[in-house]
C-alpha positions as CSV (number, residue, x, y, z in Angstrom):
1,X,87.2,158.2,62.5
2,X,85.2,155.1,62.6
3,X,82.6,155.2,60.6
4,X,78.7,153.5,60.6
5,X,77.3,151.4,57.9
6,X,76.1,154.6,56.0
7,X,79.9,155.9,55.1
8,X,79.2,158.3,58.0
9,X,80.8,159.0,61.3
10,X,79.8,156.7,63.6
11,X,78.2,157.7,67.4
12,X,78.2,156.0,70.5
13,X,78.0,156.2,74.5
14,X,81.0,155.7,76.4
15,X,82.6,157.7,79.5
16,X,82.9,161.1,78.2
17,X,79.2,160.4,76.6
18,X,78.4,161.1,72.8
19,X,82.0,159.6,71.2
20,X,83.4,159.2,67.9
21,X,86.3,156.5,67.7
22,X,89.9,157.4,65.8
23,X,90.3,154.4,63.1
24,X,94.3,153.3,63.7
25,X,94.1,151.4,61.0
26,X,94.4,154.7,59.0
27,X,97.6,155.8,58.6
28,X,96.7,159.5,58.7
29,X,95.4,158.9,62.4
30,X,98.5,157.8,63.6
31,X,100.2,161.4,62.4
32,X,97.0,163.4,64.0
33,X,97.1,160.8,67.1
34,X,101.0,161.9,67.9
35,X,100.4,165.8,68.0
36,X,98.1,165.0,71.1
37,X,100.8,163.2,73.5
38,X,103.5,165.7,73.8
39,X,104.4,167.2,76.9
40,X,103.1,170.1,76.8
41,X,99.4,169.1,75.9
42,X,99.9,167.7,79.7
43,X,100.4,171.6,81.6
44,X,101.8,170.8,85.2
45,X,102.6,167.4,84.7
46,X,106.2,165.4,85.1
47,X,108.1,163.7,82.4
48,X,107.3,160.5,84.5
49,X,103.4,161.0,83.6
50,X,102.4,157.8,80.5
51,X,99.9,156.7,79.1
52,X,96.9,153.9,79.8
53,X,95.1,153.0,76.6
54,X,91.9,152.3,78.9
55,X,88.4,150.7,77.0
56,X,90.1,149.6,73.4
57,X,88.0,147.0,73.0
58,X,86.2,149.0,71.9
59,X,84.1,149.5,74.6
60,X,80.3,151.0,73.3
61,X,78.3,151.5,76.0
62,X,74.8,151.7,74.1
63,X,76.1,149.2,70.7
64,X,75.7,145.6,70.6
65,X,77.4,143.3,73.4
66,X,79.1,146.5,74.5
67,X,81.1,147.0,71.7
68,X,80.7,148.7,67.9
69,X,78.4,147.2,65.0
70,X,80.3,144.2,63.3
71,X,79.4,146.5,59.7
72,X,80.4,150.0,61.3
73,X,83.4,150.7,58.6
74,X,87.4,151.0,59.1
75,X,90.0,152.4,56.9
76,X,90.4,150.4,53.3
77,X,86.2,149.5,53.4
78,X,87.1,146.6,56.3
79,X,83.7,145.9,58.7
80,X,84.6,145.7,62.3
81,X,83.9,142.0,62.5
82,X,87.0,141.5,60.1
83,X,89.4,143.2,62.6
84,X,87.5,143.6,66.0
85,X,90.0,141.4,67.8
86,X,93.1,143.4,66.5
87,X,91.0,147.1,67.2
88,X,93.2,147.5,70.3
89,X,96.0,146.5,68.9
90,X,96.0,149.6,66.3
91,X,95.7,152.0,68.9
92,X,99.0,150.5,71.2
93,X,100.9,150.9,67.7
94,X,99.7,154.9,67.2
95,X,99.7,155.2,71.1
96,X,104.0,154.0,70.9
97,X,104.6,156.1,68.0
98,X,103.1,159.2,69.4
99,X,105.4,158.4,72.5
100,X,108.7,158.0,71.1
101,X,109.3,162.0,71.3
102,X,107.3,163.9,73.2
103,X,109.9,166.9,73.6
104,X,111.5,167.5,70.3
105,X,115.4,165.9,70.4
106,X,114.6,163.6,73.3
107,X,113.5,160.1,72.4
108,X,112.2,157.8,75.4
109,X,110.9,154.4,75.9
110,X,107.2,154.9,76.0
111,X,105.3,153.2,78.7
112,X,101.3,151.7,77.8
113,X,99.0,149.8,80.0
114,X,96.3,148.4,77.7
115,X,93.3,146.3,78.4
116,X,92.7,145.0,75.0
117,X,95.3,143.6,73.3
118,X,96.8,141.0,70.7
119,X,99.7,139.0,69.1
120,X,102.1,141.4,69.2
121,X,101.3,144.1,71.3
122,X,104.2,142.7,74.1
123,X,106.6,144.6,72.5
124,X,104.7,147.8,73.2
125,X,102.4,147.7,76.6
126,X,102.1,145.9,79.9
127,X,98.3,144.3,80.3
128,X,96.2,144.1,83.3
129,X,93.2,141.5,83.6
130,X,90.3,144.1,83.4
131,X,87.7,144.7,86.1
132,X,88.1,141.9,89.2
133,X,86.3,142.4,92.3
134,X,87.6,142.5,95.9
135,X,87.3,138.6,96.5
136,X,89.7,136.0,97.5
137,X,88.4,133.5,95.1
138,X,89.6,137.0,92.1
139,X,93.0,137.0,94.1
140,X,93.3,133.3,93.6
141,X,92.6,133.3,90.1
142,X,94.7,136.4,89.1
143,X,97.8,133.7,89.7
144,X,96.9,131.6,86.5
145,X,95.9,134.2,84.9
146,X,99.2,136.3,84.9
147,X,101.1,132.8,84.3
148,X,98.6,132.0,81.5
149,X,99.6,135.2,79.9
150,X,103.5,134.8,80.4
151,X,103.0,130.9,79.0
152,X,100.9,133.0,75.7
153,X,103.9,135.2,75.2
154,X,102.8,138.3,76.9
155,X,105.4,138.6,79.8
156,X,104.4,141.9,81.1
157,X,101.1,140.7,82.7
158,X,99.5,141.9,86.6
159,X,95.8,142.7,87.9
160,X,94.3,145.1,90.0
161,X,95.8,144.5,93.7
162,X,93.0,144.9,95.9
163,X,90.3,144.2,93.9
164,X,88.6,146.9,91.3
165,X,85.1,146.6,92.8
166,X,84.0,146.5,96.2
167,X,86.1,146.5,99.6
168,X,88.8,144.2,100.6
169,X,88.9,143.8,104.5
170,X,92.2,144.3,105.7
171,X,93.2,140.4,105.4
172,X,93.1,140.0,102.1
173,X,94.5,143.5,101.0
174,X,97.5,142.6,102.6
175,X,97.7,139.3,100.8
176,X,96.9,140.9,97.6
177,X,100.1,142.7,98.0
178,X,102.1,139.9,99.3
179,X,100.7,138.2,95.7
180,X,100.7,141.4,93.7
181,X,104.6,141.9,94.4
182,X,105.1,139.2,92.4
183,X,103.3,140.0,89.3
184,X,105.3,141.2,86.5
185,X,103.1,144.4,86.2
186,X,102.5,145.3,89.8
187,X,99.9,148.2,91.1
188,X,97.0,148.8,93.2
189,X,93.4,150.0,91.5
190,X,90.3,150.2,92.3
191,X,86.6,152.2,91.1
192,X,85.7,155.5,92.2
193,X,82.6,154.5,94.5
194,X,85.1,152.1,96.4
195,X,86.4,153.1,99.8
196,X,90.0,155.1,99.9
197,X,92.6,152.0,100.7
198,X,96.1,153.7,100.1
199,X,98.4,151.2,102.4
200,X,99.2,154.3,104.8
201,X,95.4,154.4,105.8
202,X,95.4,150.9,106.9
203,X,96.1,150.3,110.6
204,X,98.1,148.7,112.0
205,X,99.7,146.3,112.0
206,X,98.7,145.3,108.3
207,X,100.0,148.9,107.1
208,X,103.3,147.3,108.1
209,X,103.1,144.4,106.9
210,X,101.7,145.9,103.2
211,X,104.9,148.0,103.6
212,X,107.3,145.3,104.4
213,X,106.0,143.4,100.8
214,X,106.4,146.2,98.5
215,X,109.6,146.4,100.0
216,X,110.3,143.4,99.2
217,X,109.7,144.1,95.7
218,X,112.1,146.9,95.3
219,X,114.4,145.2,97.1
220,X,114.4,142.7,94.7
221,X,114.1,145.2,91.4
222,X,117.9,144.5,90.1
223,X,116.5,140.3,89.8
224,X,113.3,141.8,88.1
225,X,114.7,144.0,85.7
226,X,117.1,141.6,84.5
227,X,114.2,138.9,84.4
228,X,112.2,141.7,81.9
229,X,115.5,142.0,80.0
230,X,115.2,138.4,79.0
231,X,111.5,138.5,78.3
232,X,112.4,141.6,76.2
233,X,115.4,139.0,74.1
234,X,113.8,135.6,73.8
235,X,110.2,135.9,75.1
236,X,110.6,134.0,77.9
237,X,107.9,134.3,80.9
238,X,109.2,136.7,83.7
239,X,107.2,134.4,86.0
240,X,107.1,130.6,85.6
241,X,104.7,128.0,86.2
242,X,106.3,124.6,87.7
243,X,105.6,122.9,84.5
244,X,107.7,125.3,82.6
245,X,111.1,125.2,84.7
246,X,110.3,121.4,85.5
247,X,109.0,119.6,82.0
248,X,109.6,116.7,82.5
249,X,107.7,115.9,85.9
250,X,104.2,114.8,85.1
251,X,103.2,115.8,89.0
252,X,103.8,119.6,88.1
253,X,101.9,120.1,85.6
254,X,98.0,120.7,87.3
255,X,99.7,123.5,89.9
256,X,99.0,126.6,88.8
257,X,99.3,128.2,92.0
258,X,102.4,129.2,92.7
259,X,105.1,130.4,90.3
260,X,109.0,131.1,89.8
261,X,110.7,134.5,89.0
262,X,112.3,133.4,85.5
263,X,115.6,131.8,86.2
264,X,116.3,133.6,89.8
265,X,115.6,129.6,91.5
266,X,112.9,132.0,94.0
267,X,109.8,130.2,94.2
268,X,106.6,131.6,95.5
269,X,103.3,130.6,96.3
270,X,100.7,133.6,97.4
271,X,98.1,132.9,100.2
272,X,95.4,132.9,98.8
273,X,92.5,132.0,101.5
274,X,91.1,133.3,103.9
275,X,92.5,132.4,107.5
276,X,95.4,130.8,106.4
277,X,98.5,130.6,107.9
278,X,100.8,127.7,106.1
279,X,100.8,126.8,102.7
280,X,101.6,124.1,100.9
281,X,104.9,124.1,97.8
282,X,105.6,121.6,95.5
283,X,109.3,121.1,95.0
284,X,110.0,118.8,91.8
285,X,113.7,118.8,92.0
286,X,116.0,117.1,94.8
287,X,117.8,120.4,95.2
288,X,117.8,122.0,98.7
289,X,115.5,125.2,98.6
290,X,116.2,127.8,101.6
291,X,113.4,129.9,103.2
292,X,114.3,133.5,101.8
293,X,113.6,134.9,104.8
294,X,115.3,132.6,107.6
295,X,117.1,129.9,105.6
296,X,115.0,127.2,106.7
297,X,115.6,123.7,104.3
298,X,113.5,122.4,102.3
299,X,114.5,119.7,100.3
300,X,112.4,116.2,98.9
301,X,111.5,116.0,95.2
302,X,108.5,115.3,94.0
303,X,106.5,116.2,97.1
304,X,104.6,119.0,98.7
305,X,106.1,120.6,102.0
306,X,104.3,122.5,104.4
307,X,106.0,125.9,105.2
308,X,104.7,128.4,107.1
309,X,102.5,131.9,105.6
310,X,102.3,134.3,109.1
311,X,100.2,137.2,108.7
312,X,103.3,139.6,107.5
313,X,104.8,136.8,104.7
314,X,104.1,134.4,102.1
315,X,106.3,131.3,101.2
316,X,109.5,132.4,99.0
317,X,112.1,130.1,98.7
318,X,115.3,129.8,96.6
319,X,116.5,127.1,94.9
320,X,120.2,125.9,95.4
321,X,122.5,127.0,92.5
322,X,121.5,130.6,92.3
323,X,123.4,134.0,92.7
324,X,120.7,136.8,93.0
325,X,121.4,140.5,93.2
326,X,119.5,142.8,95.3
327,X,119.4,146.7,95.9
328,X,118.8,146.6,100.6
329,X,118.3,150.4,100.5
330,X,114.7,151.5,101.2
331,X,114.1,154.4,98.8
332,X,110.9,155.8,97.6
333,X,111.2,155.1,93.8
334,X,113.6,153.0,91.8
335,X,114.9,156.4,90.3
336,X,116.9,157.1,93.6
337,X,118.3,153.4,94.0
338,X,120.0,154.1,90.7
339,X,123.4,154.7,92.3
340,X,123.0,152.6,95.5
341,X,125.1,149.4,95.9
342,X,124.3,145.5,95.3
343,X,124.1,142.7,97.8
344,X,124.7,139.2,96.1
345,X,122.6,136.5,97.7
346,X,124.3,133.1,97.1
347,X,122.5,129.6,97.5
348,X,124.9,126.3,96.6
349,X,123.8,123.3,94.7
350,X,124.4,119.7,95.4
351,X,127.7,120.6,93.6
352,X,128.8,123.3,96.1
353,X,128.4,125.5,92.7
354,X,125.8,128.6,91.6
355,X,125.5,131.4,89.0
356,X,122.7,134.3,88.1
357,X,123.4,137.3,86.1
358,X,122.7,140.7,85.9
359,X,121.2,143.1,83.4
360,X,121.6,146.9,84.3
361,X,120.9,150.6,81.5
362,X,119.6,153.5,82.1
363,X,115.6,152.5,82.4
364,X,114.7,155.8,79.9
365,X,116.4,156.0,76.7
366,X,117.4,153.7,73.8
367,X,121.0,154.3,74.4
368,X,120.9,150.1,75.3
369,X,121.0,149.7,72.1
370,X,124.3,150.8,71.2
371,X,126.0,149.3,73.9
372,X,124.5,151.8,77.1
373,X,124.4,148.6,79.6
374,X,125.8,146.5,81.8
375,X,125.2,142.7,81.5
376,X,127.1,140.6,84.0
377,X,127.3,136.6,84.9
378,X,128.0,135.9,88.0
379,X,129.7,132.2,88.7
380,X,130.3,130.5,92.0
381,X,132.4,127.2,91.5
382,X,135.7,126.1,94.0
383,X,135.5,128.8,96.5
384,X,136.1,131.4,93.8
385,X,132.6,134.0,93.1
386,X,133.5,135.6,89.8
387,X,131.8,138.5,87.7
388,X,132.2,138.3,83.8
389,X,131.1,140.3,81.0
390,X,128.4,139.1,78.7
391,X,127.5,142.1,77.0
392,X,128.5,142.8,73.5
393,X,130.1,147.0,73.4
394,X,129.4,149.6,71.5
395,X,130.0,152.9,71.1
396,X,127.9,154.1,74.2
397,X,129.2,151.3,76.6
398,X,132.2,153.6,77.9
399,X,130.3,156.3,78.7
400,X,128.1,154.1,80.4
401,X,130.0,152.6,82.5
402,X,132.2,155.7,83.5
403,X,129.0,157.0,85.0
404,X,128.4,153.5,86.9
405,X,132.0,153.7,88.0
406,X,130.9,154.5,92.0
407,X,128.4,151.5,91.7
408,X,130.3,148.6,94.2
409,X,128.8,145.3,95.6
410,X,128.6,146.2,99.2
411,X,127.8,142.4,100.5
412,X,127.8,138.8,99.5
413,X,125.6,136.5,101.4
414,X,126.3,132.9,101.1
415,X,123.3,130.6,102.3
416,X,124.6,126.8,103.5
417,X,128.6,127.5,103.2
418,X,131.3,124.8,104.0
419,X,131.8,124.3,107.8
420,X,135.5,125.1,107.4
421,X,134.4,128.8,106.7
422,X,134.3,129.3,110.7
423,X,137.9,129.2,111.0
424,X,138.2,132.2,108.1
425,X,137.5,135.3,108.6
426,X,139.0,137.5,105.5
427,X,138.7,136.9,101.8
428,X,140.7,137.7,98.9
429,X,139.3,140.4,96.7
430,X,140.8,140.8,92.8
431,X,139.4,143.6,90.5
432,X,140.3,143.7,86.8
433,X,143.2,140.9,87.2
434,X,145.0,144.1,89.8
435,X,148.1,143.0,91.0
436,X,147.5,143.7,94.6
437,X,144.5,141.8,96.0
438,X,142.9,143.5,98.7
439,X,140.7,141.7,101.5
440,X,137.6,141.8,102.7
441,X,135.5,140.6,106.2
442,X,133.9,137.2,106.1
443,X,131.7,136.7,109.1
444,X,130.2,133.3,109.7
445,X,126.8,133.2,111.4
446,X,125.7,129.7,112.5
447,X,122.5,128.7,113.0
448,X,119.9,126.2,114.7
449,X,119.2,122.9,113.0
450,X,116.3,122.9,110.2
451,X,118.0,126.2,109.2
452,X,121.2,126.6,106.9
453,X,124.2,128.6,108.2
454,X,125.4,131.6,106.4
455,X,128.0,133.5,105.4
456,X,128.5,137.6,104.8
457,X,131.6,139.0,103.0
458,X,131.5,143.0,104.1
459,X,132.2,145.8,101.8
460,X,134.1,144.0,98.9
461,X,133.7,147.3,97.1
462,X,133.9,145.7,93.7
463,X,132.2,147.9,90.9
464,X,129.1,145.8,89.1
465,X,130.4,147.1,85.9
466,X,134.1,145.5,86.3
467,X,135.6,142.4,85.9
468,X,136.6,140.9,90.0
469,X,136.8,137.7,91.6
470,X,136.1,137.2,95.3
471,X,138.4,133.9,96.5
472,X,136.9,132.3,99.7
């Protein structure tokens, strides 16, 4: 434990009243700390229940600025204002080790939401931005923030959707969800004395309209998780400000308001006011950038455009030159979308070319690490969409796939596709280099001006895991 001045144990208020602190920074706490997180110190509860290292400040409700003494005493004689800032840190580091096995021969990823945090702890916890209140001017600054934290190398970033204190009217709840489904860490919270505000006990038609967004994010989980994959290799933000994808346009760099989902080309800008029913996006580029929901065009660089925010939606829009995976099955938790089939969603760029990838494992263990994953990029160039390998194997990777084998792409949509598509109406489909190509449906939809055509190929049936080429 923590100990005061004295060399004695030190005492202080904080939610369960009179509390003693465990010192991480002793290693002896760390082996005591992991003896309280297996399963069965958690009677009743699922193998889905984690942990939230809550108050780590630490929080002291009766010591000095709400925190301990600056000369209470840590392991190895240091005073708490030597390693204050790093307190939190300690306790993620125990908190992950005590984690790793909680039911003796099965080793998981741990999952830790932290509110204090440091250099370093990225690689162990997702953060939240602490106690906001239920205000539109705490919506509109939780965009920043969340970027801000990408920018400063901790990716997995979100705040409380909703507000913590007070009670959001039924306006802006349902834009803090249409924001919130775009932070990296994504969940609704709120105090105690606050009224209940569950989505299904909204009315209508906002309960709707709540539901439709966090479809939307599931929907879109396959682009997320590979967008956390790369965070997890290279540190790249899962969500980008404009200066970050576009450096080298000076006009970017004071918007802070809306944001790109890593390298996916979908842009979004949250409402984020009150009574507001267009928004204004900044596109840097001279690319064309479809409406995600319609295909409208937008294209201009270096200028805002004005795009419409209804009630049920917020602006997303996707860049040309992008090939983004999608799950379109409703489910109730990414768990049962495991085996559902993709949908590709294909924008062209001024070249009539676009590529994304896709990173795919099996969410729970460590078995990625020898090989347990799919990693695919997907390439669109000369009316030929191609899916090639980009993982490195190893000795898990057959396995793997052999249990992925009944996972197929079920649809390719293809946003702005030549004119002379309207006379086709088949495709060539090749899996693994197979001798007999088969064929699938094309069907061309056209569409007013202002709006892009489309095309969708129907049931190609190739397997995410394989090598295939789709020739247009």
């Amino acid at each position: 434990a923590v100990l005061n001045k004295d060399g004695e144990i030190y005492d202080g208020w904080c939610w369960p009243g009179s509390s003693n602190w465990v010192d991480c920074f002793n290693p002896a706490a760390h082996a005591w700390w992991a003896t309280l997180h297996k399963f069965d110190k958690f009677k009743g509860s699922l193998q889905n229940l984690f942990i939230w290292n809550d108050m780590n400040e630490p929080s002291v409700f009766n010591g000095p600025d709400m925190t301990m003494p600056k000369d209470n005493l840590h392991y190895g004689n240091w005073e708490h204002r030597d390693v204050h800032n790093v307190n939190g840190l300690t306790l993620l580091n125990a908190t992950y080790k005590a984690m790793l096995e909680r039911k003796k021969g099965e080793v998981r990823r741990p999952f830790i939401l932290t509110r204090s945090y440091y250099a370093g702890a990225q690689r162990v916890s997702a953060m939240w931005t602490g106690d906001n209140q239920a205000t539109w001017d705490h919506l509109g600054a939780s965009i920043p923030m969340v970027l801000t934290n990408g920018i400063a190398g901790f990716p997995f970033a979100g705040a409380d959707v909703g507000g913590f204190f007070h009670n959001p009217d039924k306006d802006l709840l349902t834009r803090w969800y249409q924001a919130g489904i775009w932070y990296p860490f994504f969940r609704a919270h709120a105090h105690i004395d606050t009224r209940r505000r569950e989505p299904y006990l909204i009315s209508e038609p906002h309960r709707s309209y709540i539901a439709q967004a966090i479809r939307l994010r599931y929907q879109l989980m396959p682009a997320w998780y590979t967008a956390f994959h790369e965070a997890s290799v290279n540190g790249m933000p899962i969500v980008r400000p404009q200066y970050y994808m576009f450096p080298e346009d000076e006009q970017g760099f004071a918007i802070d308001d809306q944001l790109y989902l890593a390298s996916t080309g979908l842009l979004v800008k949250p409402v984020v006011q009150k009574n507001t029913h267009s928004a204004e996006v900044y596109i840097s580029d001279d690319e064309k950038y479809y409406d995600y929901f319609d295909f409208t065009v937008y294209q201009g660089a270096g200028k805002k455009h004005t795009v419409p925010a209804p009630e049920d939606k917020v602006p997303v829009l996707i860049q040309g030159g992008h090939i983004i995976p999608r799950k379109d099955r409703p489910r109730r938790s990414t768990g049962l979308m495991r085996w559902d089939p993709y949908t590709l969603v294909i924008t062209l760029d001024k070249n009539s070319e676009a590529q994304g990838s896709l990173y795919v494992d099996d969410g729970e263990t460590f078995d990625y690490e020898r090989g347990a994953y799919i990693h695919r990029h997907f390439n669109y160039r000369e009316s030929v969409l191609s899916s090639e390998d980009i993982g490195t194997k190893g000795p898990k990777t057959a396995e793997y796939l052999k249990t992925m084998a009944g996972v197929t792409v079920e649809r390719v949509v293809i946003v702005d596709p030549p004119v002379e598509w309207k006379a086709k109406d088949t495709v060539v489909v090749i899996e693994d280099g197979a001798k007999l190509a088969s064929t699938a449906s094309l069907e061309f939809y056209e569409q007013e001006s202002g709006k892009a055509s489309y095309a969708v190929v129907k049931k190609p049936n190739v397997g995410i895991g394989k090598n295939w080429r789709i020739e247009f």
